[in-house]
C-alpha positions in Angstrom: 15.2 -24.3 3.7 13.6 -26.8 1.7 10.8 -25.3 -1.0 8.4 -26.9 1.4 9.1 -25.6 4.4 9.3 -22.3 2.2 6.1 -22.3 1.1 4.4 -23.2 4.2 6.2 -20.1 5.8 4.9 -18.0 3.2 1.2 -18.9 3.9 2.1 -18.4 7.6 2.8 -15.3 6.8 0.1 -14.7 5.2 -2.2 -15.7 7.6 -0.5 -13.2 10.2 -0.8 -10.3 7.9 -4.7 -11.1 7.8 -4.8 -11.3 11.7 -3.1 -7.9 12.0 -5.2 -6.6 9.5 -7.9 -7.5 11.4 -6.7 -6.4 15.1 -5.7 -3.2 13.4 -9.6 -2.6 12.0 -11.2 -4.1 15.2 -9.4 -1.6 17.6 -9.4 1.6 15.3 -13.1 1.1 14.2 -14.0 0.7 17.8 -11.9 3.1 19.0 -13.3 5.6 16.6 -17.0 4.6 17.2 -16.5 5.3 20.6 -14.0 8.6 20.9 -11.7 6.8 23.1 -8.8 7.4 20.3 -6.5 7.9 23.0 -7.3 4.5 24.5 -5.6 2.8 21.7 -2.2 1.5 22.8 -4.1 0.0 25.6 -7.0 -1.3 23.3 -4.2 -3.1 20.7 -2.3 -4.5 23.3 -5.5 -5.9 25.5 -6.2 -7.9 22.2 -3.6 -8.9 20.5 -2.4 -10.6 23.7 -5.6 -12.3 23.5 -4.8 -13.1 19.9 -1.1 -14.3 20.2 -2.3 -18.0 22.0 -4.8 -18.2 19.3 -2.2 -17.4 16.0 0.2 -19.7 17.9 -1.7 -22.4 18.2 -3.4 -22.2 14.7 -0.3 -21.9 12.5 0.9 -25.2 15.1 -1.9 -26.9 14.0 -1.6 -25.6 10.3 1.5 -25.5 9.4 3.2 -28.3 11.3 6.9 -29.0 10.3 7.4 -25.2 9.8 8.5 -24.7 13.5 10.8 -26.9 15.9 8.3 -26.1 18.9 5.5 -23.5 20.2 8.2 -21.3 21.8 9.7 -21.2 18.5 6.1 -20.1 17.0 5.7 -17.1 19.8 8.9 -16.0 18.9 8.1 -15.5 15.4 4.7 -14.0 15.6 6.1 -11.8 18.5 8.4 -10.5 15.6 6.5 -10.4 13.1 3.9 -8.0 14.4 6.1 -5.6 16.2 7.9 -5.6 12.4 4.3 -5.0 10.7 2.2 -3.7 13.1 2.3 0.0 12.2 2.2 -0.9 8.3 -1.7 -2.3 8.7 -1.9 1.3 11.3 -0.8 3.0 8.1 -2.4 0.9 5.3 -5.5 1.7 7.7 -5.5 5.0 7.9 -5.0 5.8 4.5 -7.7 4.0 3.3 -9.8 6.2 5.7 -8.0 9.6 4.7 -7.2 9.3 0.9 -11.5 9.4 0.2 -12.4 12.6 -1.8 -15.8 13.7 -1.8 -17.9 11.8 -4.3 -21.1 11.4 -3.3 -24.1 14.2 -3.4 -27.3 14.9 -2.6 -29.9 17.8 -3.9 -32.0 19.8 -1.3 -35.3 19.3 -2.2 -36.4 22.7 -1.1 -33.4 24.9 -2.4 -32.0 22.8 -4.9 -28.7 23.1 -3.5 -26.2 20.6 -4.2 -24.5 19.2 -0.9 -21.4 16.4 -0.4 -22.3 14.0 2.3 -19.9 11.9 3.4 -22.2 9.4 5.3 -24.5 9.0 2.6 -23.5 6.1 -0.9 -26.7 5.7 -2.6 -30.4 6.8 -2.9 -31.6 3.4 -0.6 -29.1 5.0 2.4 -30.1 5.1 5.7 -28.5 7.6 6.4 -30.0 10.0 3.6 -31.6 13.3 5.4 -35.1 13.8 4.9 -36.0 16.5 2.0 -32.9 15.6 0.3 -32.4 13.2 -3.0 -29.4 11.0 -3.4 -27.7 12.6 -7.0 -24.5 10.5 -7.4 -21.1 10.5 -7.7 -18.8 13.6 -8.8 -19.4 16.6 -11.0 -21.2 14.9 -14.2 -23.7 13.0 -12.1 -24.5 17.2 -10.6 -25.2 18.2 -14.0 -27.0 15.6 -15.3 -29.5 15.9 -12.1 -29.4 19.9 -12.7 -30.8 19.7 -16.3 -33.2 17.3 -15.1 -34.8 18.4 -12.7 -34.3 22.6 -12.2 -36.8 25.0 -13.2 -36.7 26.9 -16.2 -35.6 30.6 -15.0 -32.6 28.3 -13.5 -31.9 26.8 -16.5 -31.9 30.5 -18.9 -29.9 31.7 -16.3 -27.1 28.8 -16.9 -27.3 29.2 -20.1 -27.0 33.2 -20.0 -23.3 32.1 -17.8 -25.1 33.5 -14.9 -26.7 30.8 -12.9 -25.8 27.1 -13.2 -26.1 24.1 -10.5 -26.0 25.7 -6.5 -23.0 23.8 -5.0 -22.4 24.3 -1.6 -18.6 24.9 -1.7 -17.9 24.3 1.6 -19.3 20.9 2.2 -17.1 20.2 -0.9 -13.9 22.0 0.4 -13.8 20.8 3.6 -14.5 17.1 2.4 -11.7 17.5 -0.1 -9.3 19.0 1.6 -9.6 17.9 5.5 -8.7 14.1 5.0 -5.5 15.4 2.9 -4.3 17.4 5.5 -4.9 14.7 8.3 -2.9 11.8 5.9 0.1 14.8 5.7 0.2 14.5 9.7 0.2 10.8 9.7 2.8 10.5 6.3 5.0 13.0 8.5 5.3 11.4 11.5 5.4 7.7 10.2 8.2 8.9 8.3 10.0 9.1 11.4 10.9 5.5 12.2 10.1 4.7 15.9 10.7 1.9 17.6 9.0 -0.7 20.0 10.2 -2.3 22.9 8.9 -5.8 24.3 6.5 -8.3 22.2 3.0 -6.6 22.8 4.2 -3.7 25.3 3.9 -0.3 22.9 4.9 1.8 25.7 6.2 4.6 22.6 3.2 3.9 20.8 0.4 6.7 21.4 -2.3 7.2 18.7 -2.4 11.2 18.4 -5.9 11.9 16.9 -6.1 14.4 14.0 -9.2 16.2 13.5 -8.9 18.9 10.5 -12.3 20.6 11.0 -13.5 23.4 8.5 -15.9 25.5 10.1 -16.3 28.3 7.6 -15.3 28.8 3.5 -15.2 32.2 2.1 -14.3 32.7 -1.7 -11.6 35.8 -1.8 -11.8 38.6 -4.2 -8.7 38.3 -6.1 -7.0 38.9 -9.8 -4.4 35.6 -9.4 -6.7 32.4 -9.1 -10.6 32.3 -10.0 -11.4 29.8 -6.8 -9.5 31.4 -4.5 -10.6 30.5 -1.1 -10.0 31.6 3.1 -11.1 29.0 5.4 -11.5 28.7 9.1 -12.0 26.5 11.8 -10.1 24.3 14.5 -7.9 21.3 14.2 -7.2 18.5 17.1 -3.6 17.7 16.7 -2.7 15.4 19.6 -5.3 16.1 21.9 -4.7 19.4 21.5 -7.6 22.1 19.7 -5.9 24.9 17.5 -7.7 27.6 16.1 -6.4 28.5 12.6 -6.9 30.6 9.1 -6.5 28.6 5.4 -5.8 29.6 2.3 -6.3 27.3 -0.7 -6.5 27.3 -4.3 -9.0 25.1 -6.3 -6.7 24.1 -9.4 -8.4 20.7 -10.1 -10.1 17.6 -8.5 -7.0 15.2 -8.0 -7.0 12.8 -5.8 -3.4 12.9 -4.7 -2.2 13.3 -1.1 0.0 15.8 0.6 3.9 15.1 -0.3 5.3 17.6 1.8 4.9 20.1 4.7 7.2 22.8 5.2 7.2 25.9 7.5 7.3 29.5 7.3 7.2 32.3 9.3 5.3 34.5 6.5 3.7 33.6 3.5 2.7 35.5 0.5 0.3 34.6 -2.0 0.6 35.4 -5.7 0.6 38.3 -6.6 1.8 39.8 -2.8 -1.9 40.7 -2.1 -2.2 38.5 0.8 0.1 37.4 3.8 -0.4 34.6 6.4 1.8 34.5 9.1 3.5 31.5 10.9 2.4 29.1 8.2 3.0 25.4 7.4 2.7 24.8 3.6 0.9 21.4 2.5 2.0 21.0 -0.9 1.0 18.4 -3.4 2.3 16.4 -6.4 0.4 18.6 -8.7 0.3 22.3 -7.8 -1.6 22.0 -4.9 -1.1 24.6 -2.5 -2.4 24.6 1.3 -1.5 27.3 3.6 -2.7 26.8 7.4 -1.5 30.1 9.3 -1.4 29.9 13.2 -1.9 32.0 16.2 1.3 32.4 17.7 5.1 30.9 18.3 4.1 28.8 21.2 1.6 26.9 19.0 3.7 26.6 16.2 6.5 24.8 18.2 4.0 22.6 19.3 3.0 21.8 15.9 6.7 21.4 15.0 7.2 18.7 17.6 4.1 17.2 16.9 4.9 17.2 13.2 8.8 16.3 13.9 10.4 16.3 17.2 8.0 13.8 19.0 
């Protein structure tokens, strides 16, 4: 292959990995927008036949020489896509799932400090009414806090008793749920599956993952100063599963889930607290997530969810 030839196949390349980029955002982000997650094999394969005439025809006209004829050209984008179709899934989804809370906003009235995921700036739309946009992480809390709060507040932080009124759980659950989701996704992409047929995905099934924190409860305990118990109710395939948390604030990484394991009892440091059939989330920093389940039957279907699909 002349260095020609090579370089037009590169940009050809290129071009594809834009247009999968694309079909990928255009069929998640309206699949999202309209809860009809579990319409998405259908969705991708509606447009990228739709799409296939129009790459085919465009790298023809583009990138003439590269190819001996149009069957030729199908042949390669059919190839190319099954190959990097569920890369752009992946490189999709963790753009969505690796974002840790950042952004905060005061209550006017109770000057508690709240993460909002929907809301980026003070001009926002989306901003609730009675609330003020503060910024991005912990610094931009404090600065707002010695700015704005009263003066008994303000003896009291510095007395060690009082200090900025985080709500913890909008934190917690921003933090933590999008970590647990990408652990689903890492797992079972790390499980190689195959297609069969150009644009026919018939083993390809989006399984939505919905880790929902309902409730945050600081524990009492001797071992870990932010020691916390959370409940709520996760969708795992379609599926809603009621379980109990346990998680230790250590720090504010950013770093996903490396590993999940399983175990029929966990105890927590110290041996003051057990959580039965539990999967362990664990990070590359000591990050520790324990989510305990009801009973046997739920845990195998976690386990072939997670591993045996």
């Amino acid at each position: 292959m002349n260095i020609d030839i090579r370089l037009k196949l590169g940009l050809v390349n290129q071009y594809l990995d834009d247009q999968i980029q694309g079909i990928v955002k255009e069929a998640f982000d309206d699949a999202i927008r309209n809860e009809a997650l579990d319409e998405i094999a259908t969705k991708l394969e509606a447009i990228l036949s739709v799409e296939r005439t129009k790459m085919s025809l465009t790298i023809q006209t583009a990138y003439c020489g590269v190819f001996y004829s149009i069957d030729d050209i199908e042949q390669y984008v059919d190839a190319y896509v099954k190959k990097h179709l569920e890369r752009e899934i992946k490189e999709y989804f963790k753009e969505r799932k690796t974002l840790s809370p950042n952004d905060w906003i005061r209550n006017n009235k109770t000057g508690e400090y709240v993460w909002d995921e929907n809301v980026t700036s003070a001009t926002d739309p989306d901003l609730p009414h009675g609330y003020t946009y503060v910024g991005k992480g912990n610094k931009a809390i404090r600065t707002d806090f010695d700015k704005n709060a009263g003066w008994m507040d303000k003896v009291k932080d510095f007395m060690g008793s009082g200090g900025p009124r985080i709500n913890i759980s909008s934190y917690i659950a921003g933090k933590l749920s999008p970590k647990i989701e990408n652990a689903f996704l890492r797992q079972r992409e790390s499980n190689k599956r195959t297609t069969s047929g150009s644009y026919h995905l018939p083993n390809f099934t989006f399984h939505p993952i919905d880790f929902n924190v309902e409730k945050v409860g600081r524990l009492p305990s001797f071992i870990a100063e932010n020691e916390y118990e959370l409940t709520g109710a996760m969708d795992l395939g379609g599926r809603i599963i009621p379980y109990k948390a346990y998680y230790v604030v250590r720090n504010d990484d950013n770093h996903l889930v490396n590993s999940i394991s399983y175990e029929r009892n966990f105890v927590t440091g110290g041996g003051h607290r057990i959580y039965k059939n539990a999967f362990i989330f664990k990070g590359s920093t000591k990050m520790v997530v324990v989510v305990s389940l009801g009973d046997e039957e739920t845990v195998k279907y976690v386990k072939d969810f997670t591993w045996n699909f």
